[in-house]
N, C-alpha and C positions, 0 to 999 in steps of 0.2 A: 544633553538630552532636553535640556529645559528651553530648546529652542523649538521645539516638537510638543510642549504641555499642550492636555486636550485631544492630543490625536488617537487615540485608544476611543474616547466618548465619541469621536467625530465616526470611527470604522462602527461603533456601535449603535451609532444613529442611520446609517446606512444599510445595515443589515437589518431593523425593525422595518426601515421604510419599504426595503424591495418585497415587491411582487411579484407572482407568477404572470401576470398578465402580461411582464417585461419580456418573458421568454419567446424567443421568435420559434420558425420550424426547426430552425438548424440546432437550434439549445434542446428541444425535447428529441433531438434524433440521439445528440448525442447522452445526455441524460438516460436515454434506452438503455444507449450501445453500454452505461456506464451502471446502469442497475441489472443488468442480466451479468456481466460479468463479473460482479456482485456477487449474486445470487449463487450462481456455479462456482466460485470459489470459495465462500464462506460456506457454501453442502457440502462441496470437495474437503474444506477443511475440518469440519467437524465428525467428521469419523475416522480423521487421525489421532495417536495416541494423546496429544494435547488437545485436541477439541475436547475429546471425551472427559479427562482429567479435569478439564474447565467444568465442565458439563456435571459433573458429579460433584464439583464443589459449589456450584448453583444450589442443586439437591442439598445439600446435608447446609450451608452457610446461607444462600443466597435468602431476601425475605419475600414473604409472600409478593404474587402480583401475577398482571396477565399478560406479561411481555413474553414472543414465542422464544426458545433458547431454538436456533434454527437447526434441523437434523433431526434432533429430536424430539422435537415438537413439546414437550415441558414448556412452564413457565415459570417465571421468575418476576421479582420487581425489576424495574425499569432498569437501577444502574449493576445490578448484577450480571441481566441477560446481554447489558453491556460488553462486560468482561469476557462472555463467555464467545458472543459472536464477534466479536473483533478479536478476540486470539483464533477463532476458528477464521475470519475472511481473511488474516495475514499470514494463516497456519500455514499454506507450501507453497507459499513464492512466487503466488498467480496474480496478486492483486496488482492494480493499479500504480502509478507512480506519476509525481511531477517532477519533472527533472530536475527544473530552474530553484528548488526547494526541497530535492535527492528525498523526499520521503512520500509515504503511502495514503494518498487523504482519503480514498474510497472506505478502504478499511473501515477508520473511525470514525470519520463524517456521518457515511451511511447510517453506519450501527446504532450511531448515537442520535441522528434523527429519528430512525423506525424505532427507535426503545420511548424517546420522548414521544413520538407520537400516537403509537399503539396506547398507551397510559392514557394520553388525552384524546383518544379515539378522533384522530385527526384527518382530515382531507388530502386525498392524491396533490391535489396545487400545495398547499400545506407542506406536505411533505418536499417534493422539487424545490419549492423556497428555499426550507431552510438547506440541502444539500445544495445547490447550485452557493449560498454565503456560507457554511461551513468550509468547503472547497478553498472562497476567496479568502477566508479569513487566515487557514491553517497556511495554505502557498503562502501568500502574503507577510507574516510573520517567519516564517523560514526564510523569503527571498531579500525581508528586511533585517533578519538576523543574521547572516551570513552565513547559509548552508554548509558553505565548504569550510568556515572557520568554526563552526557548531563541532561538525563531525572530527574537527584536528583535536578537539580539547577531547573527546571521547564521548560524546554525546551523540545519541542515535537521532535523526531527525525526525521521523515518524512520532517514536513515545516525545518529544521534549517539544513540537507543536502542535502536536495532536491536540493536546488536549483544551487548547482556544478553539481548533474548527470545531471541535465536540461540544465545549460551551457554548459555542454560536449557534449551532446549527439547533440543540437540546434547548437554548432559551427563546429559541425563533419559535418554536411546536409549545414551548412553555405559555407562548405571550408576554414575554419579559420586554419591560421599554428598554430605551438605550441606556438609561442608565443601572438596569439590573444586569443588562449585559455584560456593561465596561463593570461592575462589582463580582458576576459571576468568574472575569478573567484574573478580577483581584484577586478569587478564591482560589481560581487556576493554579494563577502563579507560585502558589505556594506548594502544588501538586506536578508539577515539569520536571522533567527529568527522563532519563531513557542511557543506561550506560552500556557502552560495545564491549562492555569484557565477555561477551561472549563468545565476538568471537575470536576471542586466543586460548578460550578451554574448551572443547572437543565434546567432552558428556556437559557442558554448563550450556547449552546452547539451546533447549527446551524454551527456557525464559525470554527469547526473543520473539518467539510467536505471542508473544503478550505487547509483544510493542506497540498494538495497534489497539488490546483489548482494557491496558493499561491509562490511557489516555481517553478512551471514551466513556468509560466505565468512571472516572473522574472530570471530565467534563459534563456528565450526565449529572452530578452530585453538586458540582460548583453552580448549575446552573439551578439545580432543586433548590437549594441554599440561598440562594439568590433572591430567588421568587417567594420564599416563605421571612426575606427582610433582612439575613444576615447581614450586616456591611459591612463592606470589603472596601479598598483602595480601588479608585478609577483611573487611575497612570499605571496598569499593572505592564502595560510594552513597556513605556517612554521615560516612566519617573526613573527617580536616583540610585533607587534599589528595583528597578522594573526588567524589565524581562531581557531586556537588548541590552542594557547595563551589566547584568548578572551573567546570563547564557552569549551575546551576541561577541563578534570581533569584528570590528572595524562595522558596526551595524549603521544601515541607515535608513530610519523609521520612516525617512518620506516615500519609502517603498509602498509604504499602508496605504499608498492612495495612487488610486487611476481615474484618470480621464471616464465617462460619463458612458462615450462610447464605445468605451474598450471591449476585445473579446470578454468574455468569463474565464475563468482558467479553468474550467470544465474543458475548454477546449484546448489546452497546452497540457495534456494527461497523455505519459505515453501506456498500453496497455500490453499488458504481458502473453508472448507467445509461447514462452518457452518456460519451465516451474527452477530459474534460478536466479542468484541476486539480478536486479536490472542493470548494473555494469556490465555484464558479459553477454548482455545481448547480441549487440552490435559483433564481439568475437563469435557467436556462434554463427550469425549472418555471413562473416570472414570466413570461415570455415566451410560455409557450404559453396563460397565461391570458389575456394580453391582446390577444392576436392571434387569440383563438376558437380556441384549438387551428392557429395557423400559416395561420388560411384568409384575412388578409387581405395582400392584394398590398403585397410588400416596396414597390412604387413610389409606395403611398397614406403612405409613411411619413417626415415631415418632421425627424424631431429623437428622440434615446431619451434619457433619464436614468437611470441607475445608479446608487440610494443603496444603499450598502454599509459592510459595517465597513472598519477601514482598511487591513487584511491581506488583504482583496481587490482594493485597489487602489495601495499601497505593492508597485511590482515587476511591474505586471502591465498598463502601460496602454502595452506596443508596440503601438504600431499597423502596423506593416511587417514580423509576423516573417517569417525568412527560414531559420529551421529547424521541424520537425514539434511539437520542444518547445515552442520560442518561442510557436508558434502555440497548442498547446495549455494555455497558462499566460496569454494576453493576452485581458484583459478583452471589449476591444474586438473582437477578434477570433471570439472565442468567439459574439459577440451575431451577429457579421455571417454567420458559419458555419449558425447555428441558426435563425438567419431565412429566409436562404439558399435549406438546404436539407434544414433538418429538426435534430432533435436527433441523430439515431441513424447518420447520416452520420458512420462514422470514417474514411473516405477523406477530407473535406472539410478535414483539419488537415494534408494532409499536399503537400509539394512542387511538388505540380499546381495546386492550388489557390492558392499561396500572391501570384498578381498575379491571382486571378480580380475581374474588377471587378465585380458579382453578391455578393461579398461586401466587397470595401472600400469599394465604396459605402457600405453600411451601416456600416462600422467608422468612416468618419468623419463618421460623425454622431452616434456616441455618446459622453458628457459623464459621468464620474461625479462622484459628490458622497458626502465622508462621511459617516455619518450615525449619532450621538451613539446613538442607541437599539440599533439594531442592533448597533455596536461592543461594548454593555456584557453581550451575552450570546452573544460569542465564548471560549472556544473550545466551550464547551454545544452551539450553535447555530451554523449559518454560513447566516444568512438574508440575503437580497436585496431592495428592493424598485424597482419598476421603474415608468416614465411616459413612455409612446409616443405621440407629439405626430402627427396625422396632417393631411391637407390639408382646407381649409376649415375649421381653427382648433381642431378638437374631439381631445381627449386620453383617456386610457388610464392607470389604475391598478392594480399588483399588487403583493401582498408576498407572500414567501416564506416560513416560516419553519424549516420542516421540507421537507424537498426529498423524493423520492421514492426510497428506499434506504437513507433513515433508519430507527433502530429506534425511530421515530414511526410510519414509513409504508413498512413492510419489503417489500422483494422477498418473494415466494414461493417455497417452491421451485420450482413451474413456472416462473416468470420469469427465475428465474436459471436454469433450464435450456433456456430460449426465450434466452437474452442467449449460451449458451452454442456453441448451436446457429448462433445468428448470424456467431458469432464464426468456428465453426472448420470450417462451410459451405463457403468459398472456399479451404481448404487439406485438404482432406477429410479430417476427422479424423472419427470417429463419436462422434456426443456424447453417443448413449444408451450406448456402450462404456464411457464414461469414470463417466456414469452409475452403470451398474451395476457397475463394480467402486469405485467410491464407498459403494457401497450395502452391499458385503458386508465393507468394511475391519472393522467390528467383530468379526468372527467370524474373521477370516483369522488364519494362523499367521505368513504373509510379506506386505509390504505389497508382494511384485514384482508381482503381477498390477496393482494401479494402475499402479505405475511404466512396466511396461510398455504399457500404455495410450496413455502421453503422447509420443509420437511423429509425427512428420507424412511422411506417404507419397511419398515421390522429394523428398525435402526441399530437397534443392540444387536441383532444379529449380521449384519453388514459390517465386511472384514473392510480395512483401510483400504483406498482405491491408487 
């Protein structure tokens, strides 16, 4: 690594220096597309059993301050409300994802810039800043640590670099120079971490909707710390005991750097259609191909095969879950849901459904298989392909390879504001509200009017959607 010293200060000279004024049309369309579906996932998630749980430990732990806890419109200090809105935006499975770095940046990016910036009553350009270098910082560190080799040793990739794009994005809204930056990731690093034993216990799997609120809620504090002097190590990636040393396999930190004119990886986010893990996208896309669009009768149907890489199927073949997680992380389960009844059914993962036999029918009769092709253009790709065996001997072929939400085959912004509407329909939040003050973050002096926005009406009385 010591051919890399420096390179941690050089990404954290980078992120002081960028401006919003860098952003072209194409960066605030999708910057929109990428804070409304924010917004509706992080309401959707907060009036699930863990939003509220977070939400009530704000209340009784959290310390004073006037950061919003979103849902419920309460406030909290900065890195509390932290915690509570990034386990609520990672709460059902809707948020964001980079592929090329298999974790969730929207989540704790966001969370962790609106909480730094609310505190410092900060400006709409302000805010986009630091989210457009939160984004590059968290990808970036993932795609330099080696995603796929993070996640074999049991490390979740969301909570274990989240919490650098939360530093980044939290000491950008701070005014922290590069060098409080590269100190606040010292203090990071000693805060990383994120472990999948959840999902191999069924009722243990609540703690992963933290993965998001975990890492921000702690880059929001590494960066406080920071800026009031503490000092930390500036090799927190690169040094000997640094971050790609520690967590990385086979890492290599010259990832930390791109050419001048590169996209942002704001724009290699693929965005969730469907409310389950983002490996089975692309199988639910497979699924509706082979089934004409869902029109042939679940009972014509004898036998499925699932070839997939093997990170979709290492961790993911309960067939019995018996929490909301569990269910939305198990292969089999995912197919019987979607056949069921429909893709866009988010109720169908949750507690009711979880002995409907309507869908375990189907889940046991699904068989996967891994499959050598597919495997070797992960983490790029997280394709599927699928063979639906039906009565009277005749069979069914799909492959996936781009799913729908990819930045192969992007949401629109009408879609993500049709996905948005969906969402916060049932807890009546107004989604062209949330819209339009999305719309006018560019120009605004205070990013309260969003903030304000994201609330949901008689909250405590509003049943989970």
């Amino acid at each position: 690594m010591s051919d890399h010293a420096g390179i941690s200060l050089a990404l954290a000279e980078e992120v002081v220096g960028f401006g919003a004024d860098r952003l072209s049309s194409e960066d605030h369309e999708q910057l929109k597309r990428l804070l409304i579906d924010y917004a509706a996932v992080t309401l959707c998630g907060s009036v699930q059993p863990w939003g509220r749980t977070l939400t009530e430990w704000a209340g009784a732990h959290g310390a004073d301050g006037k950061v919003l806890l979103i849902g419920s419109g309460k406030r909290a200090g900065a890195n509390a409300a932290a915690m509570v809105n990034g386990t609520s935006a990672h709460g059902y499975e809707l948020d964001d994802t980079h592929d090329k770095s298999m974790s969730h940046p929207g989540a704790v990016v966001i969370t962790a810039a609106l909480a730094a910036g609310t505190e410092m009553g900060s400006s709409g350009k302000d805010l986009l800043s630091a989210i457009v270098m939160g984004y590059e910082v968290m990808t970036r560190v993932g795609m330099a640590a080696n995603s796929l080799g993070v996640i074999s040793r049991g490390f979740h990739p969301t909570a274990t670099f989240g919490v650098f794009g939360a530093a980044a994005a939290a000491g950008k809204m701070y005014g922290l120079d590069a060098s409080g930056i590269a100190q606040a990731w010292g203090i990071a690093l000693s805060m990383s971490s994120g472990a999948c034993q959840f999902a191999f216990e069924p009722k243990g799997t609540m703690v992963k909707r933290m993965h998001a609120g975990i890492p921000a809620h702690n880059g929001v504090i590494a960066a406080q710390l920071a800026r009031l002097g503490l000092a930390a190590p500036v090799q927190a990636l690169e040094g000997n005991y640094g971050f790609f040393k520690l967590f990385g396999v086979d890492a290599d930190p010259s990832l930390l750097t791109k050419a001048a004119d590169a996209p942002f990886e704001i724009h290699d986010i693929s965005m969730k259609p469907y409310s389950c893990c983002r490996k089975f996208h692309s199988l639910i896309d497979a699924l509706e191909q082979v089934t004409d669009g869902f029109s042939i009768p679940v009972e014509e149907i004898e036998g499925i095969t699932v070839r997939a890489p093997n990170t979709a199927i290492e961790s993911h073949m309960m067939r019995r879950p018996d929490s909301v997680m569990a269910a939305q992380y198990s292969m089999p389960y995912i197919v019987g849901a979607t056949l069921a009844y429909g893709p866009r059914r988010y109720d169908a993962y949750g507690s009711d459904h979880h002995e409907d036999q309507k869908i375990l029918s189907i889940v046991d009769q699904v068989q996967a298989q891994p499959d050598a092709e597919l495997n070797s253009l992960v983490p790029a790709k997280m394709a599927t392909s699928v063979e639906l065996n039906l009565r009277g001997g005749s069979s069914r072929q799909a492959k996936v390879l781009d799913s729908l939400g990819t930045p192969v085959r992007p949401m629109s912004t009408i879609e993500v504001e049709s996905k948005a509407q969906a969402l916060l329909a049932p807890i009546e939040v107004d989604a062209k509200g949330i819209s339009d003050a999305v719309e006018g973050l560019g120009k605004a002096n205070s990013i309260a009017e969003f903030a304000d926005a994201l609330v949901v009406p008689g909250y405590d009385r509003v049943q989970a959607a």
